[in-house]
C-alpha positions as CSV (number, residue, x, y, z in Angstrom):
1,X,98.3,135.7,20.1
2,X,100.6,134.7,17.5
3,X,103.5,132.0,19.3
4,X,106.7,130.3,18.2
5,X,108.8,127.9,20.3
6,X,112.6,128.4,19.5
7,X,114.6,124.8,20.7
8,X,112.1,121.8,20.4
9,X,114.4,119.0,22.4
10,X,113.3,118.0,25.1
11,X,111.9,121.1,27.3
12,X,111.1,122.8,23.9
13,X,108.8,120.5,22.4
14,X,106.3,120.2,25.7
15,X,106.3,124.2,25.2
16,X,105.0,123.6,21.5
17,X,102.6,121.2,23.1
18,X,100.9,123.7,25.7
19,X,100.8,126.6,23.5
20,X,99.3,124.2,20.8
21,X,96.7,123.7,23.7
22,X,96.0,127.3,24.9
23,X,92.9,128.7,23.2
24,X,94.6,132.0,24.1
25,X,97.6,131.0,21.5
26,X,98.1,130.2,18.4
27,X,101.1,128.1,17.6
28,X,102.9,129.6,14.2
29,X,106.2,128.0,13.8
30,X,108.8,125.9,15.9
31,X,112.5,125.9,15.2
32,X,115.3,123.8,15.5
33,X,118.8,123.5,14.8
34,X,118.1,119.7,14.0
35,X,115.5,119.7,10.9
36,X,114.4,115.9,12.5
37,X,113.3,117.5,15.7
38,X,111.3,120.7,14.0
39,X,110.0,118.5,11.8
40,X,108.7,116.1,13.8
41,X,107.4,119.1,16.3
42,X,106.1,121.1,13.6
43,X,103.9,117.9,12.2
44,X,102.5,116.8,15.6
45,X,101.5,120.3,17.0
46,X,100.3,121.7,13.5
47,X,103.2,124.8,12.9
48,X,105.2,125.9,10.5
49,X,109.1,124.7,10.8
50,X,112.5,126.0,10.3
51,X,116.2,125.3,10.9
52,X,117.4,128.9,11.6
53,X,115.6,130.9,13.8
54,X,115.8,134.3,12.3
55,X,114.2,133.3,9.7
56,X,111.5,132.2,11.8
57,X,111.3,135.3,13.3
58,X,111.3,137.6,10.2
59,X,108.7,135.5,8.0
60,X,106.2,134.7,11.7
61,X,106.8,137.7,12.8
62,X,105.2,136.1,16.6
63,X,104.3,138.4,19.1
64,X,105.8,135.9,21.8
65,X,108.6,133.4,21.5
66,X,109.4,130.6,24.5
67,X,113.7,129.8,23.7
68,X,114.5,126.5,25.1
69,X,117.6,126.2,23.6
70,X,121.5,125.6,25.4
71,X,122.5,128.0,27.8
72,X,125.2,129.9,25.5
73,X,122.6,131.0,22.9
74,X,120.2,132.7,25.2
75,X,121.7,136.2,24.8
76,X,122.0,135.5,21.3
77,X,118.9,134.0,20.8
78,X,117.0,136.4,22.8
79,X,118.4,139.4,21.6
80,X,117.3,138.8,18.2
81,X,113.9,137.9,19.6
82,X,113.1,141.2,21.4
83,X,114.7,143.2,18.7
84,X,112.0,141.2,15.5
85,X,109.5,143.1,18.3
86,X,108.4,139.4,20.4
87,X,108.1,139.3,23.7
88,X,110.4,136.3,25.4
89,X,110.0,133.6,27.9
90,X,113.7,131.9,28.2
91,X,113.8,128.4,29.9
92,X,115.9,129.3,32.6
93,X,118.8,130.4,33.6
94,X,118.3,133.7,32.1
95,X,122.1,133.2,30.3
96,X,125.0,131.4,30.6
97,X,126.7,134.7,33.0
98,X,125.6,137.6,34.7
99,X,126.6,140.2,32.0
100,X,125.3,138.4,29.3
101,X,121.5,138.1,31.6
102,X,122.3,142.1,32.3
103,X,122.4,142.9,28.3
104,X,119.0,140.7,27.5
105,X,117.6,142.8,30.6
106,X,119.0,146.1,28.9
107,X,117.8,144.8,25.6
108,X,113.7,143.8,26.6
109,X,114.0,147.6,28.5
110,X,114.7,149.3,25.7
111,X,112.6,147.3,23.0
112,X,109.8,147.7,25.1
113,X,109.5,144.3,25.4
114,X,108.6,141.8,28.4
115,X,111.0,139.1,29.2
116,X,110.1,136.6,31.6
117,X,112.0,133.6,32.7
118,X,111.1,130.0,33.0
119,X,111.4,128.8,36.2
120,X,108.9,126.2,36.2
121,X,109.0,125.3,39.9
122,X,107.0,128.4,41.4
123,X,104.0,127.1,39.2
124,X,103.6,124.1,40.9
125,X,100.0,124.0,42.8
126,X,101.7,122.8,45.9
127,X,104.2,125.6,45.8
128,X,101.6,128.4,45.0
129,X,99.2,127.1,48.2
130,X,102.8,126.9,50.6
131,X,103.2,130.6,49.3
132,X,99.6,131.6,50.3
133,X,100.0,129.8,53.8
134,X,103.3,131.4,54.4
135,X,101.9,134.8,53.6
136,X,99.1,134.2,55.5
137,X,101.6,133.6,58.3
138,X,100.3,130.1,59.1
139,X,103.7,129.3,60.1
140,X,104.7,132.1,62.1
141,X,108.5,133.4,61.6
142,X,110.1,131.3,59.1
143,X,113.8,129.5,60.7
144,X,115.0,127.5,57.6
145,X,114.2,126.3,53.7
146,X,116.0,123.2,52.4
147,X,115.4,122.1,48.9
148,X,116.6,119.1,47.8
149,X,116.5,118.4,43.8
150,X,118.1,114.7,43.1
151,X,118.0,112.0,40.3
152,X,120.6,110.6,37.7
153,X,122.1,112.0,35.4
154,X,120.5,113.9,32.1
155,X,121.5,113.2,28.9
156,X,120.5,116.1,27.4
157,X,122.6,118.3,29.5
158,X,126.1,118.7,28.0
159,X,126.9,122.6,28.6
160,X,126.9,123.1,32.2
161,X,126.8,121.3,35.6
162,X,124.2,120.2,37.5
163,X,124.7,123.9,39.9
164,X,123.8,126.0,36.8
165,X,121.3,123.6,35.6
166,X,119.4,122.7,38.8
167,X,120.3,125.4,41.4
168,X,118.1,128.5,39.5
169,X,115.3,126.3,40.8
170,X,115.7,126.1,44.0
171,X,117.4,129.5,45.1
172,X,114.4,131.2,43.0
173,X,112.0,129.2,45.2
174,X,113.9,130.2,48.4
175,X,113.5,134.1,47.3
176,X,110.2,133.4,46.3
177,X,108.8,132.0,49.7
178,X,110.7,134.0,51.7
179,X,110.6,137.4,49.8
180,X,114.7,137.9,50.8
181,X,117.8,137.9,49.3
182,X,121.0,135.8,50.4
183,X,123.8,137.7,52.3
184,X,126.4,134.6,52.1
185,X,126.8,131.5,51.3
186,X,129.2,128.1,51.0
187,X,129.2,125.7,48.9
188,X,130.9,122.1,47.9
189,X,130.8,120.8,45.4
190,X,131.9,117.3,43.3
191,X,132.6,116.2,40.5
192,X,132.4,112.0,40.6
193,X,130.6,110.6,37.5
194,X,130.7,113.3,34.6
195,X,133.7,114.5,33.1
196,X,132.9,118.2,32.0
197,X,130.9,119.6,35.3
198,X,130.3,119.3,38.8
199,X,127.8,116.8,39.7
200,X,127.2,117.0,43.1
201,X,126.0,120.3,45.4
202,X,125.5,120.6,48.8
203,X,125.0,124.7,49.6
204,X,124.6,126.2,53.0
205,X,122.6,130.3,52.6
206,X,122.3,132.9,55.3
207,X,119.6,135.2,54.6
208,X,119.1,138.9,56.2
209,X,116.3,137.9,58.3
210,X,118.1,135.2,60.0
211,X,116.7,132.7,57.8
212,X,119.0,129.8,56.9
213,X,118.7,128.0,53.8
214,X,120.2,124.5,52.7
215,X,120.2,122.7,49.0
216,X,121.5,119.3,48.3
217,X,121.1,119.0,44.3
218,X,123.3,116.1,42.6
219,X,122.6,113.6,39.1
220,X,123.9,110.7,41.6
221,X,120.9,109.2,42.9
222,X,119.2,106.7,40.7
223,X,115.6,108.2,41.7
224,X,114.1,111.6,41.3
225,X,113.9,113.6,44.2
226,X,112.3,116.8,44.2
227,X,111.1,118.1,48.1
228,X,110.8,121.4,49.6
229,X,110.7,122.0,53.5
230,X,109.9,125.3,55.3
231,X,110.8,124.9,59.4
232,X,108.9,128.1,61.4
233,X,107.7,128.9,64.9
234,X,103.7,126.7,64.3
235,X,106.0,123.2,62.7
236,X,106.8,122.4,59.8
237,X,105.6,122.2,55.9
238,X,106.9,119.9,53.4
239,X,106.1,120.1,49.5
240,X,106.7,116.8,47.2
241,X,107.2,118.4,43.6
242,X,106.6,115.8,41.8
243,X,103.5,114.2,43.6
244,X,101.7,118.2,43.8
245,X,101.2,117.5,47.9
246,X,101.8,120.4,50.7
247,X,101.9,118.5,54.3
248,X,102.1,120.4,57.1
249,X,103.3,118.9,60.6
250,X,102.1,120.9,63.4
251,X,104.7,122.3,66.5
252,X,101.8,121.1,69.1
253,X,103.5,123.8,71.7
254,X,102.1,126.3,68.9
255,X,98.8,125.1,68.9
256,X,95.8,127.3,69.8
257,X,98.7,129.9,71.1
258,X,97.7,133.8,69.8
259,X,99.8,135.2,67.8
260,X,101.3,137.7,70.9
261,X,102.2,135.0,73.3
262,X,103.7,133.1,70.1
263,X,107.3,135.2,70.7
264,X,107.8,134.0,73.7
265,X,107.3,130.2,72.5
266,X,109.9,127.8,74.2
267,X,108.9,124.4,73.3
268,X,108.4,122.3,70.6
269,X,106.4,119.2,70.4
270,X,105.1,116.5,67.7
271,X,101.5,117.4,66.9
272,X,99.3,116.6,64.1
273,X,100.2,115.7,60.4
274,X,97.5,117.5,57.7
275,X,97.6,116.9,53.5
276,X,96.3,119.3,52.0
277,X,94.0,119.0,49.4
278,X,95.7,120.7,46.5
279,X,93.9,120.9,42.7
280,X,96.6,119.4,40.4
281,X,97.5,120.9,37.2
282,X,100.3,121.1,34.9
283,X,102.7,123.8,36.1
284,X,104.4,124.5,32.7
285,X,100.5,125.5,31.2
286,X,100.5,128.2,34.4
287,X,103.4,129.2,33.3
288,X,102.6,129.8,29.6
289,X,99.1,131.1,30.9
290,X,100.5,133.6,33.4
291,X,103.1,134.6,30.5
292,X,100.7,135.3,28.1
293,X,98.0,137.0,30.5
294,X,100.8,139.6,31.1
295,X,101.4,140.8,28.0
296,X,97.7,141.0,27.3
297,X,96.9,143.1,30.4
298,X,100.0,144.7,29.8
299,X,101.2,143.6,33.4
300,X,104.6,142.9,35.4
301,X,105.5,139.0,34.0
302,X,105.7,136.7,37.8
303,X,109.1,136.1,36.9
304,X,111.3,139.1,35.8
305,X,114.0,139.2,34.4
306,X,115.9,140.7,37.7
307,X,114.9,137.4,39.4
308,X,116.3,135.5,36.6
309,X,119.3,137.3,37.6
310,X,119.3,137.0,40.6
311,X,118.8,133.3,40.3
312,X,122.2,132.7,38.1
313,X,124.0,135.1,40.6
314,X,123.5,132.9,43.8
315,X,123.7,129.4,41.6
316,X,127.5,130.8,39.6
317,X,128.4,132.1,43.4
318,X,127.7,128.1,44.3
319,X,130.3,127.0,41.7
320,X,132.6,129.4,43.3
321,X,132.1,128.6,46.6
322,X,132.6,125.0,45.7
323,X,135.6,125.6,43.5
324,X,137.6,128.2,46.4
325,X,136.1,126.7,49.5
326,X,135.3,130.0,50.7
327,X,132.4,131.8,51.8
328,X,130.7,134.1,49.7
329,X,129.6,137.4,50.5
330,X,127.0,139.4,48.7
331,X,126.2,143.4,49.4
332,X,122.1,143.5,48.6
């Protein structure tokens, strides 16, 4: 399958590496609005380079396209993709507003064209075995998700805050293991270092179920913090994202208990600690793999568009939470 990577900075360019990788792909073209960075891409991952994208896309003519390039040009960017006839992964958020992700949605629909969006995080091994256990029901009923995403400050970033830029993460994976939507939220939010954006989130979700959710995201703390937690009726699990490790700390009160009597479960009690044994692989190259296994079996993409939507909806209702100091409320 023909591929081109639009945006080779920083995200961009570890796309032109993978697909350079995939036996399934075959790396055309790369493109940059800096000839320095598709140049140097181009050279070390053996494609083709260009400055303006469209031309990329009307001389490659790629059946796929990853755009890793600033939030504003998605639409743009995408648009013209899935109109040359590619299909599109977009680093995520799906757009830079709602009705601008709506249109791209509009746009794949009625090209005929899949669109998926990059949200890296649900492709981490660790992730994908917590999903399995949950669905399993290894925890029992689920009480509470807290993410917490944390490290300094990116330099690359420089057209939104850390909410728009880090939040899509983490409300995806709280839809993702839970299979529900939010009904309300609050929000606050801080602005301390950077001049442009917020810099600091800490969100508070309510989910239909009963479930509660919590994320503390900032680009404050001078070490990178990524960690998942999942709190249920059997203990509690706890993902590190970057070391790829699920633990799982056992409610001993739970223990040997059958499902039936589990409902009427009063107590809970420190029991054992287990690591899982987890194989460990690159979750960007599951991502590109899954992406491109979809349009060849002509299947849904993991992430749809309508979750990248979805995403962006919760993470801009975070900003306005945090800028109103009101609680939002959603109708699902």
């Amino acid at each position: 399958m023909k591929v081109a990577v639009i945006g080779v900075g920083s995200m961009g360019r570890n796309h032109a590496r993978v697909f350079s990788e995939l036996p399934e792909a075959e790396l055309v073209a790369v493109s940059d609005a800096d000839a320095k960075q598709a140049d140097a891409a181009a050279e070390k991952f053996g494609a083709r380079a260009y400055t303006e994208y469209r031309e990329l896309l009307e001389k490659e003519k790629p059946d796929a396209v990853s755009i890793a390039v600033p939030t504003v040009l998605h639409e743009e960017v995408g648009v013209a993709a899935l109109e040359s006839g590619a299909h599109v992964l977009m680093e995520k958020p799906i757009a830079a507003t709602v009705e601008e992700g709506q249109r791209l949605i509009a746009k794949a629909k009625s090209a005929g064209r899949k669109l998926m969006v990059g949200h890296i995080v649900r492709f981490n091994p660790a992730i994908q075995a917590l999903k399995q256990k949950l669905a399993a029901g290894e925890l029992g009923r689920i009480f509470q998700v807290f993410c917490r995403r944390a490290g300094p400050f990116p330099a690359r970033i420089r057209d939104v805050g850390v909410v728009v830029d880090l939040a899509p993460h983490d409300v995806d994976l709280m839809r993702f293991l839970t299979d529900a939507d939010p009904v309300r939220l609050y929000a606050e939010i801080e602005q301390r270092l950077h001049t442009d954006h917020e810099d600091l989130l800490w969100g508070v979700l309510r989910f239909a179920d009963g479930i509660t959710g919590s994320l503390e995201i900032n680009w404050l703390t001078p070490t990178k913090v990524r960690e998942t937690l999942v709190l249920g009726e059997r203990g509690l699990f706890r993902v590190d994202d970057l070391t790829q490790d699920l633990y799982f700390f056992e409610n001993a009160q739970a223990k040997d208990v059958q499902w039936a009597t589990l409902q009427t479960l009063k107590g809970v009690s420190e029991g054992s600690m287990t690591r899982f044994a987890i194989p460990r692989f690159e979750p960007l190259k599951a991502e590109l793999q899954s992406f491109l296994k979809a349009i060849q079996d002509e299947k849904p993409v993991p992430v749809s568009g309508e979750d990248g939507l979805a995403a962006l909806r919760i993470s801009l209702a975070l900003v306005e939470s945090g800028q109103s100091h009101r609680v939002i409320e959603f109708n699902n």
